[in-house]
NUTOR-420839 format. One record per residue: residue number from 1; residue in one letter; x, y, z of N, C-alpha, C in turn. Coordinates in pm, whole numbers, always signed. Example, Ala and Ser with C-alpha at 12.3 -4.5 7.8 and 13.67 -1.06 7.14 Angstrom:
# residues 2
(r 1; a; (+1319; -569; +780); (+1230; -450; +780); (+1320; -330; +780)) (r 2; s; (+1285; -225; +708); (+1367; -106; +714); (+1290; +3; +787)) 
This chain:
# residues 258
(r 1; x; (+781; -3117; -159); (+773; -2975; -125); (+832; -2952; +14)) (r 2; x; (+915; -2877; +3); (+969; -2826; +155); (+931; -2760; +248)) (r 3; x; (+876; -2801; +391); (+796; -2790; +478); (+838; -2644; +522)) (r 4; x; (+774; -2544; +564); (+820; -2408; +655); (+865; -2401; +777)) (r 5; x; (+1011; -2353; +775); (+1058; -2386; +931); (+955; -2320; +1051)) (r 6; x; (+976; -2346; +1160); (+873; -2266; +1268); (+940; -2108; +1246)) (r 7; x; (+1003; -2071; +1255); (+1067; -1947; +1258); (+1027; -1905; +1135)) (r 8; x; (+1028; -1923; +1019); (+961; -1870; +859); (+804; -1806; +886)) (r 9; x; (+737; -1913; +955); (+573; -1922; +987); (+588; -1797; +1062)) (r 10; x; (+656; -1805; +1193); (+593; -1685; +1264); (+613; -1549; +1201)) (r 11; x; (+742; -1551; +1102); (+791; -1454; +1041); (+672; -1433; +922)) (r 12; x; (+573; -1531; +890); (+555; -1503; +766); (+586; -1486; +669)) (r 13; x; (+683; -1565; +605); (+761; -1546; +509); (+705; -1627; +408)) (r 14; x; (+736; -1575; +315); (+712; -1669; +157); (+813; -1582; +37)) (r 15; x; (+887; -1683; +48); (+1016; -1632; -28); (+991; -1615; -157)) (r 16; x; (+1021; -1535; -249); (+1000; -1495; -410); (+1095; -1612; -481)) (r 17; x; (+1040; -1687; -555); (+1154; -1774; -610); (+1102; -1714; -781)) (r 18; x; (+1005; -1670; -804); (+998; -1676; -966); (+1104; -1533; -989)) (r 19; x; (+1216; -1547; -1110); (+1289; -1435; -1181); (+1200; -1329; -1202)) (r 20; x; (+1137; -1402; -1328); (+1054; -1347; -1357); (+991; -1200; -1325)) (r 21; x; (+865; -1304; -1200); (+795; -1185; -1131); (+881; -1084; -1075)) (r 22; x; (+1021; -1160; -1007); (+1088; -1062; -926); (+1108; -905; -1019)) (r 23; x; (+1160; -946; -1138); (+1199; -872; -1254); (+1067; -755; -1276)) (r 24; x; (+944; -804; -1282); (+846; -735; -1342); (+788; -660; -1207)) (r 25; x; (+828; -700; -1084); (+834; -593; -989); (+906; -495; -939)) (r 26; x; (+1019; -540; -984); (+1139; -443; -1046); (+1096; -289; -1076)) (r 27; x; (+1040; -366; -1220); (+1010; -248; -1323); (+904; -201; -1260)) (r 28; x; (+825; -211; -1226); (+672; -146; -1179); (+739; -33; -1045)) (r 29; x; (+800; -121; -940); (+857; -1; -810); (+935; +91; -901)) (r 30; x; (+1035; +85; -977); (+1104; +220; -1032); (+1123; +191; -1227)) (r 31; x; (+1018; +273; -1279); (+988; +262; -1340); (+1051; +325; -1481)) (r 32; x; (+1145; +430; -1419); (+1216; +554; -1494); (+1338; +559; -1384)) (r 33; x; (+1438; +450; -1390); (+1585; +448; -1330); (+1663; +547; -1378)) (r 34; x; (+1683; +611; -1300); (+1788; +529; -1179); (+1715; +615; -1027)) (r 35; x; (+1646; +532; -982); (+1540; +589; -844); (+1685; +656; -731)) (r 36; x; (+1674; +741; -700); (+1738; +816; -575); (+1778; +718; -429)) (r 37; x; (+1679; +695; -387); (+1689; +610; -273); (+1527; +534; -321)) (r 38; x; (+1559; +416; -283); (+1451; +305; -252); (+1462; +210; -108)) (r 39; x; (+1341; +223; -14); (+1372; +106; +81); (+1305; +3; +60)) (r 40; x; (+1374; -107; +45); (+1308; -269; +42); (+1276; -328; +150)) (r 41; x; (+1151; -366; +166); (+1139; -425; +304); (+1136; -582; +260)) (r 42; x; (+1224; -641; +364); (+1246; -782; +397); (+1269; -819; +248)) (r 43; x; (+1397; -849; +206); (+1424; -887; +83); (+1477; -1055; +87)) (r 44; x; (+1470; -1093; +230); (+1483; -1257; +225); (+1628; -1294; +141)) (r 45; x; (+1599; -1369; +55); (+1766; -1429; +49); (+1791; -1304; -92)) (r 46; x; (+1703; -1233; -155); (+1762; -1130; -229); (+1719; -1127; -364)) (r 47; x; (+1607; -1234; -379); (+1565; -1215; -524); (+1493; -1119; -591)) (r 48; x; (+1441; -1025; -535); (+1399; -898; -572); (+1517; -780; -558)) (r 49; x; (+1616; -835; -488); (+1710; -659; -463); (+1792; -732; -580)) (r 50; x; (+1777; -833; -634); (+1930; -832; -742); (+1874; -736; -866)) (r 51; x; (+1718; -755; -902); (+1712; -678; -979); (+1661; -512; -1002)) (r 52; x; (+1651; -483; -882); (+1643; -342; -813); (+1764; -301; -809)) (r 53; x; (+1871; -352; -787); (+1980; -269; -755); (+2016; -190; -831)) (r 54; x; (+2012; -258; -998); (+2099; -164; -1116); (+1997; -22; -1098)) (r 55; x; (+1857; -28; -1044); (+1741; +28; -1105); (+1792; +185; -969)) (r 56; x; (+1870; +162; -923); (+1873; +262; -797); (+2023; +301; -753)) (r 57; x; (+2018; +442; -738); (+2172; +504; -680); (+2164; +483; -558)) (r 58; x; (+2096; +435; -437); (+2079; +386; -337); (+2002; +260; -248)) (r 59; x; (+2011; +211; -221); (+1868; +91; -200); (+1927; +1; -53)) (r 60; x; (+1828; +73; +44); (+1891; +31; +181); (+1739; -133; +184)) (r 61; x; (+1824; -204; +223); (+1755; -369; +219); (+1711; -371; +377)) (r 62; x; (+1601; -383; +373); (+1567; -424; +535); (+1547; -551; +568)) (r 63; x; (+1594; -602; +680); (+1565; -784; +658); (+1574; -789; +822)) (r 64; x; (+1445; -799; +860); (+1435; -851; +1014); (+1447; -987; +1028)) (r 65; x; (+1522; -1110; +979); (+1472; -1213; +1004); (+1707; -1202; +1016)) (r 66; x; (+1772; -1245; +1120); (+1900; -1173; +1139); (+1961; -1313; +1085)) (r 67; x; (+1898; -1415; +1048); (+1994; -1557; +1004); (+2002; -1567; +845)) (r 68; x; (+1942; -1441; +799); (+1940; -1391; +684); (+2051; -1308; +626)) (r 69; x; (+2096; -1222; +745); (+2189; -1137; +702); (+2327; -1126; +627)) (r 70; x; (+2382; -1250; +686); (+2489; -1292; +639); (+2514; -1343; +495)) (r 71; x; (+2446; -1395; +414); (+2421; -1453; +342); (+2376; -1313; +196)) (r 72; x; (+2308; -1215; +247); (+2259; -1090; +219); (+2411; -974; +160)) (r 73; x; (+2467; -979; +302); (+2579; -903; +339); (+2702; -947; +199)) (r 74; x; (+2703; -1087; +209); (+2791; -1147; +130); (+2765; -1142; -73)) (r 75; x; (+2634; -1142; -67); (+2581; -1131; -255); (+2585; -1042; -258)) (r 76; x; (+2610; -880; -206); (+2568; -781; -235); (+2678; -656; -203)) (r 77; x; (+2815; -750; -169); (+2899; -706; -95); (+2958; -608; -194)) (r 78; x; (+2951; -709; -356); (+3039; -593; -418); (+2915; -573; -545)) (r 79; x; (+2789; -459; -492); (+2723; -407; -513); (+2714; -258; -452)) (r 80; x; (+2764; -159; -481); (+2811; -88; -376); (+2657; +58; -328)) (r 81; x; (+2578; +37; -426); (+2426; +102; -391); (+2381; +8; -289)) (r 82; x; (+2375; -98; -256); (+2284; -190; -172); (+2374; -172; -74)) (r 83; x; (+2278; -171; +28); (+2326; -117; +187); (+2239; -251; +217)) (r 84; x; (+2247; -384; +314); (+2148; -457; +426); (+2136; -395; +532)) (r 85; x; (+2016; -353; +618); (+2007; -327; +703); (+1937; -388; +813)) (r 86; x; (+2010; -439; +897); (+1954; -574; +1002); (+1857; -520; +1077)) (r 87; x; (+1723; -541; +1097); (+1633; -489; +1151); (+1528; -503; +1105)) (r 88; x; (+1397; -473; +1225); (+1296; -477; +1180); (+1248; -307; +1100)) (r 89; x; (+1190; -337; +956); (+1134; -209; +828); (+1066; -97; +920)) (r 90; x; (+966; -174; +1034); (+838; -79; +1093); (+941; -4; +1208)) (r 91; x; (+1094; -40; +1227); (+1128; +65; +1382); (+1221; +156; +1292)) (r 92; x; (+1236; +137; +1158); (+1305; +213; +1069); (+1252; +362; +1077)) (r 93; x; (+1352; +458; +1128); (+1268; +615; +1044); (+1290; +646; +915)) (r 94; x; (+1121; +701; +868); (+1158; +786; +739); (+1268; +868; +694)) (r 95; x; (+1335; +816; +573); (+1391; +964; +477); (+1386; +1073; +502)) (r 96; x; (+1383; +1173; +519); (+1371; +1317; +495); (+1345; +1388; +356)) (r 97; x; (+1456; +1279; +283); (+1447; +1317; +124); (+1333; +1204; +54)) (r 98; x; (+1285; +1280; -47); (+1220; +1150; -97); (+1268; +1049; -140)) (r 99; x; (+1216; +926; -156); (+1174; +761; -138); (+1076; +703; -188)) (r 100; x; (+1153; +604; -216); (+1024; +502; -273); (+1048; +375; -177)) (r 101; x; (+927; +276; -148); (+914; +151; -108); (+870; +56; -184)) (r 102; x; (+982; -37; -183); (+967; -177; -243); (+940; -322; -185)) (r 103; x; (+862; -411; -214); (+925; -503; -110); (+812; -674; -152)) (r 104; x; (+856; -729; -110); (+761; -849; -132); (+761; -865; +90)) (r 105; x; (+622; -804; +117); (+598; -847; +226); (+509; -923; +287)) (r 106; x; (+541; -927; +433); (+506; -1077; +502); (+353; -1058; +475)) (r 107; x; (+242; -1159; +502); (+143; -1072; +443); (+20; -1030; +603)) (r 108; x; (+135; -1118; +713); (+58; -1069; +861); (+76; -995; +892)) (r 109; x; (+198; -901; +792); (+232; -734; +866); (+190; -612; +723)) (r 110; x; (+177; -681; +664); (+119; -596; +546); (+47; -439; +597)) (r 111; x; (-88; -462; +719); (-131; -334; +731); (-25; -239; +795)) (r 112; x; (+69; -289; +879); (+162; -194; +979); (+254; -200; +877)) (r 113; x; (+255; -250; +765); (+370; -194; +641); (+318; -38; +539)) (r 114; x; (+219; -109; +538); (+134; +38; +441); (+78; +113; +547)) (r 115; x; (+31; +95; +698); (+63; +235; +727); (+194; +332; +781)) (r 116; x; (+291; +250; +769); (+419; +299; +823); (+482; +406; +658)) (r 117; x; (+397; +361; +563); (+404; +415; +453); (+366; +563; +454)) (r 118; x; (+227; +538; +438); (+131; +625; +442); (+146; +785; +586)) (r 119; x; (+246; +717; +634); (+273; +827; +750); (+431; +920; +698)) (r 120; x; (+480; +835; +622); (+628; +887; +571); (+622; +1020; +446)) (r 121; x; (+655; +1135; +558); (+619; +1284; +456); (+634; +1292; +339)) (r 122; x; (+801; +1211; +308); (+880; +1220; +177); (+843; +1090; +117)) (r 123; x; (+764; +1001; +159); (+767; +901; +69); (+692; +942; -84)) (r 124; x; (+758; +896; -227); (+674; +946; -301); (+545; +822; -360)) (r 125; x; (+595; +664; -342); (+521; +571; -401); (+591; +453; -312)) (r 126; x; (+467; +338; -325); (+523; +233; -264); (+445; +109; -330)) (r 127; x; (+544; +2; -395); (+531; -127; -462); (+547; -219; -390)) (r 128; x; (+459; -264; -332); (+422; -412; -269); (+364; -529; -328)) (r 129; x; (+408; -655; -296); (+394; -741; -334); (+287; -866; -202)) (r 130; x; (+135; -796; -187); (+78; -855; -99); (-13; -965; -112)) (r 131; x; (-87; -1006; -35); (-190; -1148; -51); (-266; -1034; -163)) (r 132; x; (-321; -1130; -249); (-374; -1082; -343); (-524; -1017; -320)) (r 133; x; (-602; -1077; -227); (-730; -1000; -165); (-707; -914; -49)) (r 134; x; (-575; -847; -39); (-588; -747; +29); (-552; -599; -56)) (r 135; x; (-470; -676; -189); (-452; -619; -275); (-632; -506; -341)) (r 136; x; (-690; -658; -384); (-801; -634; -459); (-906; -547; -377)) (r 137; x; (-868; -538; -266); (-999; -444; -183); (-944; -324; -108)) (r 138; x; (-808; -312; -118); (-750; -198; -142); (-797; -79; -233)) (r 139; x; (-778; -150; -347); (-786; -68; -443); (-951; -45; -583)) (r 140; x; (-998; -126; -462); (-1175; -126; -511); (-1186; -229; -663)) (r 141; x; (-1114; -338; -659); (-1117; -419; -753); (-1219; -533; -735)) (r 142; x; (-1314; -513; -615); (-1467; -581; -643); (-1502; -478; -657)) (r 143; x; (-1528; -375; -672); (-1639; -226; -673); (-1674; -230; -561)) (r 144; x; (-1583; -226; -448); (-1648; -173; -306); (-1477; -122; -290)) (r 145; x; (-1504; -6; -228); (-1372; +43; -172); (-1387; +67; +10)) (r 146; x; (-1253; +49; +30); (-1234; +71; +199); (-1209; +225; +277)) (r 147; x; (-1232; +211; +415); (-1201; +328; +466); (-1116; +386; +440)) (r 148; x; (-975; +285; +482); (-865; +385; +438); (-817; +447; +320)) (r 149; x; (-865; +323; +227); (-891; +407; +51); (-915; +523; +42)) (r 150; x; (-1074; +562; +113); (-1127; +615; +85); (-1046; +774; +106)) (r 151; x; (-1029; +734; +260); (-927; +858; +356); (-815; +890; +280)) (r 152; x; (-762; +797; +214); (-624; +841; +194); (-604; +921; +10)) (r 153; x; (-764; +922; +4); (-764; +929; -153); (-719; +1057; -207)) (r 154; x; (-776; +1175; -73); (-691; +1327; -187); (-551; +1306; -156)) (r 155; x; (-413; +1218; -96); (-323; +1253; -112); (-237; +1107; -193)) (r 156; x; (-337; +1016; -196); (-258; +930; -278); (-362; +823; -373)) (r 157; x; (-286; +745; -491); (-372; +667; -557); (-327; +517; -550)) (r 158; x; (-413; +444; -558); (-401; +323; -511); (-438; +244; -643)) (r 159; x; (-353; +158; -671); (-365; +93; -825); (-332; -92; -788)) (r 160; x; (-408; -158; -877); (-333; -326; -858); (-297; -330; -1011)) (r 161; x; (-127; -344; -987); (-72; -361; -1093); (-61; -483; -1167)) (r 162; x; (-37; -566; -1049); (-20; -728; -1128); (-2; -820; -1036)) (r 163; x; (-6; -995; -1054); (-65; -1067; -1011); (+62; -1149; -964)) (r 164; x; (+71; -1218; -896); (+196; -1330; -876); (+127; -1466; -829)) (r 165; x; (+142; -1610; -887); (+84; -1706; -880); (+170; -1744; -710)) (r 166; x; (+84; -1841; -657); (+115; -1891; -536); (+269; -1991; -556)) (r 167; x; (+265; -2046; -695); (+407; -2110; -667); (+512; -2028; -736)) (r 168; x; (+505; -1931; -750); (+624; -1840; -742); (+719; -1804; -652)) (r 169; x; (+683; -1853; -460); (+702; -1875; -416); (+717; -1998; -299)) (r 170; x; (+846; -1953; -178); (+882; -2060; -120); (+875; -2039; +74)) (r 171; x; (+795; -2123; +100); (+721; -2210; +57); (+564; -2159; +49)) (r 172; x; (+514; -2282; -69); (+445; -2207; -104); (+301; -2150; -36)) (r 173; x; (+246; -2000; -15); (+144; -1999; +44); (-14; -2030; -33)) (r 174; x; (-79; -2053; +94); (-234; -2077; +21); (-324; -1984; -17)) (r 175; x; (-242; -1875; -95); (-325; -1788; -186); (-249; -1726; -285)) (r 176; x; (-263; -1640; -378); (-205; -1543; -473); (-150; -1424; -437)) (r 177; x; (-76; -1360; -516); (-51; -1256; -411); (-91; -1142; -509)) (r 178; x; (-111; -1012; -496); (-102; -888; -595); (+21; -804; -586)) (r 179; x; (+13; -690; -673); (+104; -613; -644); (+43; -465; -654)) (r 180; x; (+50; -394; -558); (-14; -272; -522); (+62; -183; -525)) (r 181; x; (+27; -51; -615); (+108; +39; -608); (+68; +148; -525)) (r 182; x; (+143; +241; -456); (+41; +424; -378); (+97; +436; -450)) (r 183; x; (+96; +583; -503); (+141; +666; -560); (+119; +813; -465)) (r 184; x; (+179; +922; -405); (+191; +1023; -371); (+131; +1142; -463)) (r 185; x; (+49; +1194; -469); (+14; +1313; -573); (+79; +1375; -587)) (r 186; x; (+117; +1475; -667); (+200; +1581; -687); (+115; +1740; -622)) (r 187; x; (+32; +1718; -643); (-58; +1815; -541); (-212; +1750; -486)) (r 188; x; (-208; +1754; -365); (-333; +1711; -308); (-440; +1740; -363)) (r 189; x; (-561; +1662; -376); (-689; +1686; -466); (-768; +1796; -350)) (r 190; x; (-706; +1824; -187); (-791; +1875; -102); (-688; +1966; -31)) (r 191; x; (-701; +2088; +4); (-641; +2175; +35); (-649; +2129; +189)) (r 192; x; (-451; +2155; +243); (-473; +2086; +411); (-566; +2146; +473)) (r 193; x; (-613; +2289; +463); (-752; +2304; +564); (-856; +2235; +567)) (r 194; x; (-869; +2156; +425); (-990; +2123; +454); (-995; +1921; +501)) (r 195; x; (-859; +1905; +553); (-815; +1777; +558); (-901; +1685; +656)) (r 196; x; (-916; +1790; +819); (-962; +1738; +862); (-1121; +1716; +835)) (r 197; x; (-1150; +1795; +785); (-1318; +1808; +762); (-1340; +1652; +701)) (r 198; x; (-1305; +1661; +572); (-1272; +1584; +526); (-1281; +1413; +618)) (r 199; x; (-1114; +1414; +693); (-1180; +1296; +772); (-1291; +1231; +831)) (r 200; x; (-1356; +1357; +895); (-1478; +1303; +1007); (-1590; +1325; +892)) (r 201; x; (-1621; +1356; +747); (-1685; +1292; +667); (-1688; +1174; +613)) (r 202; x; (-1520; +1112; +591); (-1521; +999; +555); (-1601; +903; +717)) (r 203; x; (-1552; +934; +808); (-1500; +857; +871); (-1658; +826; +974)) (r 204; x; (-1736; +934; +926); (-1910; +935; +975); (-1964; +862; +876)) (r 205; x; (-1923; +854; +736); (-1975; +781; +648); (-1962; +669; +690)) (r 206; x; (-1845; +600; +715); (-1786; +488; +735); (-1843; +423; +852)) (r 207; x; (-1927; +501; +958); (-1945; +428; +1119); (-2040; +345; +1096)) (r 208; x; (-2167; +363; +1021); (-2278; +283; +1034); (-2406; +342; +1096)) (r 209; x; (-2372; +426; +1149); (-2474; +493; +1251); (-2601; +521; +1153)) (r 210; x; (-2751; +469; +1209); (-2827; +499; +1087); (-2853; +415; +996)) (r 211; x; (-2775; +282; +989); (-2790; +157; +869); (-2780; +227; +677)) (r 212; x; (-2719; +404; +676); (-2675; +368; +548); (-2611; +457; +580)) (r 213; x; (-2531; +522; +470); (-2427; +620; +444); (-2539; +787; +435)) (r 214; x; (-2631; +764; +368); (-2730; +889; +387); (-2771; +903; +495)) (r 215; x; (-2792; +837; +603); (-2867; +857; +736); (-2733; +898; +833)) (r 216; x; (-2659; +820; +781); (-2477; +870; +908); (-2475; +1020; +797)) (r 217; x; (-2491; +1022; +725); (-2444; +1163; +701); (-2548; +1287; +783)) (r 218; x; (-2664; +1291; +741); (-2781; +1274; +784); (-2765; +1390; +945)) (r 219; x; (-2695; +1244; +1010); (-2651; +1309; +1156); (-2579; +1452; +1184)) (r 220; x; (-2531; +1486; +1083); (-2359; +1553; +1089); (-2442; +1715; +1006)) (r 221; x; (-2538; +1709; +895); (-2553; +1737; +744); (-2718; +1789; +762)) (r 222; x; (-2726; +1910; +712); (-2926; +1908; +730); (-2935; +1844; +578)) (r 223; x; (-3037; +1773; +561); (-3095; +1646; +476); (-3099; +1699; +344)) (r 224; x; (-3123; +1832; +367); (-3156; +1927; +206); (-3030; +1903; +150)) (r 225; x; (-2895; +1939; +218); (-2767; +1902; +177); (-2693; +1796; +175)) (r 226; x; (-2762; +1724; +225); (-2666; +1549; +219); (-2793; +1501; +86)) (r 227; x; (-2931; +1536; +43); (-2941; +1475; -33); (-2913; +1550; -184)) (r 228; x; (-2856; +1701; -170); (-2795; +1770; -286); (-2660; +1721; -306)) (r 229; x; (-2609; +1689; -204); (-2477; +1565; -268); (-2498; +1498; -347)) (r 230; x; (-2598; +1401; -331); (-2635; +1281; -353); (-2625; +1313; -526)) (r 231; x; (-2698; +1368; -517); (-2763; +1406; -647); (-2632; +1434; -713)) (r 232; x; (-2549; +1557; -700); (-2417; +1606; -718); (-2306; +1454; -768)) (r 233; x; (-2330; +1374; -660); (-2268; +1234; -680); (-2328; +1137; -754)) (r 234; x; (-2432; +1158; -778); (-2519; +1040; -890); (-2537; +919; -770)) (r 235; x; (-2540; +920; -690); (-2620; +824; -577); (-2731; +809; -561)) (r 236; x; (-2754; +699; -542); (-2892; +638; -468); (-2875; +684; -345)) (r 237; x; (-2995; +709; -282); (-3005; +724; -90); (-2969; +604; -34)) (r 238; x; (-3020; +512; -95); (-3026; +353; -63); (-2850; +292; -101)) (r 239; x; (-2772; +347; -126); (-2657; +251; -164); (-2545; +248; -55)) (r 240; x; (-2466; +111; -81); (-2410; +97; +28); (-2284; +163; +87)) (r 241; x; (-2243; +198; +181); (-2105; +279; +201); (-1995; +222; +119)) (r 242; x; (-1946; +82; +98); (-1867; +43; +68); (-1863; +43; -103)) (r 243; x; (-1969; +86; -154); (-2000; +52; -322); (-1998; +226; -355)) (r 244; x; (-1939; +307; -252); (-1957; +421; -297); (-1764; +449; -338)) (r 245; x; (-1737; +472; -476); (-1607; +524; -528); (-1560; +617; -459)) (r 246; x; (-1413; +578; -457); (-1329; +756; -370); (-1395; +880; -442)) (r 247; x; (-1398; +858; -622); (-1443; +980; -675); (-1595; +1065; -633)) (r 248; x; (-1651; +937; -596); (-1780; +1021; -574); (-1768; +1091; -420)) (r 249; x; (-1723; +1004; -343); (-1656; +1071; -218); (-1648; +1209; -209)) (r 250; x; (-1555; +1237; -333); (-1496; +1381; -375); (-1596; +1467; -376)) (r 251; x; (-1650; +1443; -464); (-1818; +1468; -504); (-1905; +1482; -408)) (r 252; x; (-1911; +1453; -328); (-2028; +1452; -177); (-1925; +1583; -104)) (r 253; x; (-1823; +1558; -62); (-1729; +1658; +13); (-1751; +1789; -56)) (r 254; x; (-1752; +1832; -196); (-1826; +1969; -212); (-1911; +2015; -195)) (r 255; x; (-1962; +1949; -200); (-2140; +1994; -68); (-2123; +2023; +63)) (r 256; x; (-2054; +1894; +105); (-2061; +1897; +249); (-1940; +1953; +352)) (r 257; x; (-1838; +1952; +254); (-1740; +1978; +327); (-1637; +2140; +310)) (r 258; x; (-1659; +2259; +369); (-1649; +2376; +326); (-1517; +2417; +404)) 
């Protein structure tokens, strides 16, 4: 097995070697070709953009690692949708027009990848290919969901599409990876006025203050109405912040959040 250069490590890299998967991540990022524009982050020596390319009338390749480029520049030369673009994905600006994101990424930059996402106006969806337990608690696949899940839930949905074994790649890392889709709503489940409210509910739920989610609400909420949520949400008083679904979330915010 071939050892990871020092420069791979710090980069975090784990190169896609299975067709295969590359193929079936393909299909999952653009699903109904021919996608408008797609950006790929860090496509490494290119085994995911060969089969993205047919799938897109545009597809700008981001590849911060620059001993890459050449090699990039040259397979793709007479591909005339694929653009390489030498640089690091996160100093990239958003589209204007809508976009999709593709990418098998590093998995130490994964959070500053999905939120560089999650901030992009026009982005409409984004297919990542991450460590597989950041995947799974993303998207509440133990039955506990996260803050930012939670936050980001009236404007987008968070799905784990599928799985990629550890030697699918090179070299190989010491875990699995998932593949996570956002998806962008077509209309927000929460009208922007009520966006911020919204936050500092999630985000009081989320502090701890109080040792449960009824007592941090509690703080904010007179009790008659944080426990007519409850009820509204099919909750226990007693259950934990993290075992509480985005949907019921929803569900508590009509009570509480006007």
């Amino acid at each position: 097995m071939a050892r990871p250069s020092r420069d791979s490590r710090a980069l975090s890299q784990n190169f896609l070697t299975d067709p295969k998967a590359a193929a079936r991540l393909a299909r999952l990022a653009v699903p109904h070709p021919k996608a408008e524009l797609v950006l790929e982050v860090g496509p490494g020596k290119g085994a995911l953009t060969e089969p993205l390319a047919p799938r897109c009338r545009r597809l700008l390749a981001h590849e911060i690692d620059e001993r890459l480029v050449p090699a990039l520049d040259a397979r793709f030369r007479s591909t005339p949708q694929v653009q390489v673009v030498a640089g690091d994905f996160l100093a990239a600006r958003p589209p204007r027009t809508p976009f999709s994101v593709a990418g098998n990424v590093p998995f130490s930059r994964t959070a500053a990848i999905v939120e560089w996402c999650l901030r992009a106006r026009a982005l409409t969806d984004a297919t990542l290919l991450t460590q597989l337990e950041y995947a799974r608690k993303r998207t509440g696949d133990y039955g506990r969901w996260t803050l930012l899940t939670v936050l980001s839930r009236p404007r987008y949905e968070w799905r784990l599409v599928g799985r990629v074994g550890r030697y699918g790649f090179t070299p190989v890392p010491r875990v699995e990876a998932g593949i996570i889709r956002i998806e962008r709503r077509s209309a927000p489940l929460l009208a922007a006025t009520a966006q911020q409210d919204w936050r500092r509910l999630v985000e009081l739920g989320f502090s701890g203050v109080g040792g449960s989610l009824h007592a941090s609400l509690c703080r904010a909420h007179p009790r008659r109405r944080v426990d007519l949520a409850f009820r509204r949400a099919g909750l226990d008083r007693g259950v934990l912040v993290g075992e509480v679904a985005p949907q019921a979330w929803l569900r508590l915010s009509e009570v509480l959040v006007r």
